[in-house]
C-alpha positions in Angstrom: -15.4 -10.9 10.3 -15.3 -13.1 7.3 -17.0 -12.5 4.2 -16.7 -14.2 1.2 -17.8 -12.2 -2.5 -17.6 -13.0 -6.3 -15.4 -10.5 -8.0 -14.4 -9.7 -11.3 -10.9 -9.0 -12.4 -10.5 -6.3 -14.9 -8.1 -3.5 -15.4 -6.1 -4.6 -12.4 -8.7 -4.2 -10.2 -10.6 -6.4 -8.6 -14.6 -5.4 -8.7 -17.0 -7.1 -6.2 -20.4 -8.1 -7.6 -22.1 -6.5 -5.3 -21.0 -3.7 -2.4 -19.2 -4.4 0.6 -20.3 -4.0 4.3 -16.9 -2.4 4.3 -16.1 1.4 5.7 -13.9 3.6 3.6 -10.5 3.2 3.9 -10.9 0.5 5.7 -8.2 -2.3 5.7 -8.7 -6.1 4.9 -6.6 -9.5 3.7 -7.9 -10.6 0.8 -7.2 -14.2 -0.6 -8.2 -15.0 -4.2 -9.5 -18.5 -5.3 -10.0 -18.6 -8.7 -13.1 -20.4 -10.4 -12.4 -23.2 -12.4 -12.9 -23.4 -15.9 -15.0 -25.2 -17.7 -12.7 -27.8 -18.9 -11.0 -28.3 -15.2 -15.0 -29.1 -14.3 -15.8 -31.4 -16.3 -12.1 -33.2 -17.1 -12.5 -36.9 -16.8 -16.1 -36.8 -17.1 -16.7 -38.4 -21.2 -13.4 -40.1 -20.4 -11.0 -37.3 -22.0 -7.2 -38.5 -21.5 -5.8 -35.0 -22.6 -4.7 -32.4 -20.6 -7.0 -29.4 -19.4 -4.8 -27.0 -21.6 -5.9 -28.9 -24.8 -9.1 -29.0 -23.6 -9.5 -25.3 -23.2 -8.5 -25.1 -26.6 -10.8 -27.3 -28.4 -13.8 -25.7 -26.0 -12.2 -22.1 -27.3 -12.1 -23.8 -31.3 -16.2 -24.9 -31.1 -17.2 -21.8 -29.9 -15.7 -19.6 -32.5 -17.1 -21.8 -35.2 -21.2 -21.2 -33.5 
C-alpha cells in the first residue's frame, strides 16, 4: 500500500497533517520529498539570473521590512 501525506518537520519529528490508516507499531519506508520554496518556483519566471540562494534572501529581506 502506498500512501502519500503532507508532513511537517519539527523537533525531529516528522508530524502528518492528518492521521494515518496505519496500526500501532506498525512498520513502513518512508521517503521524503521536500517542497520547494518559493524562490526555486518561481526562478526564471521575471527573468532573475541569480541563484536561488540570493533569491531566498531578498524574498527573506521584503518580508521583514512589511
Amino acid at each position: 500500500m502506498t500512501i502519500d501525506v503532507e508532513a511537517l518537520y519539527e523537533n525531529g519529528m516528522l508530524k502528518p497533517r492528518r492521521p494515518l490508516p496505519l496500526q500501532e507499531k506498525e512498520w513502513v519506508r518512508v521517503t521524503v520529498h521536500r517542497d520547494k520554496t518559493l524562490a526555486e518556483q518561481t526562478a526564471g519566471m521575471l527573468g532573475w539570473k541569480g541563484d536561488a540562494a540570493t533569491s531566498e534572501r531578498l524574498l527573506a529581506e521584503n518580508e521583514e521590512e512589511v
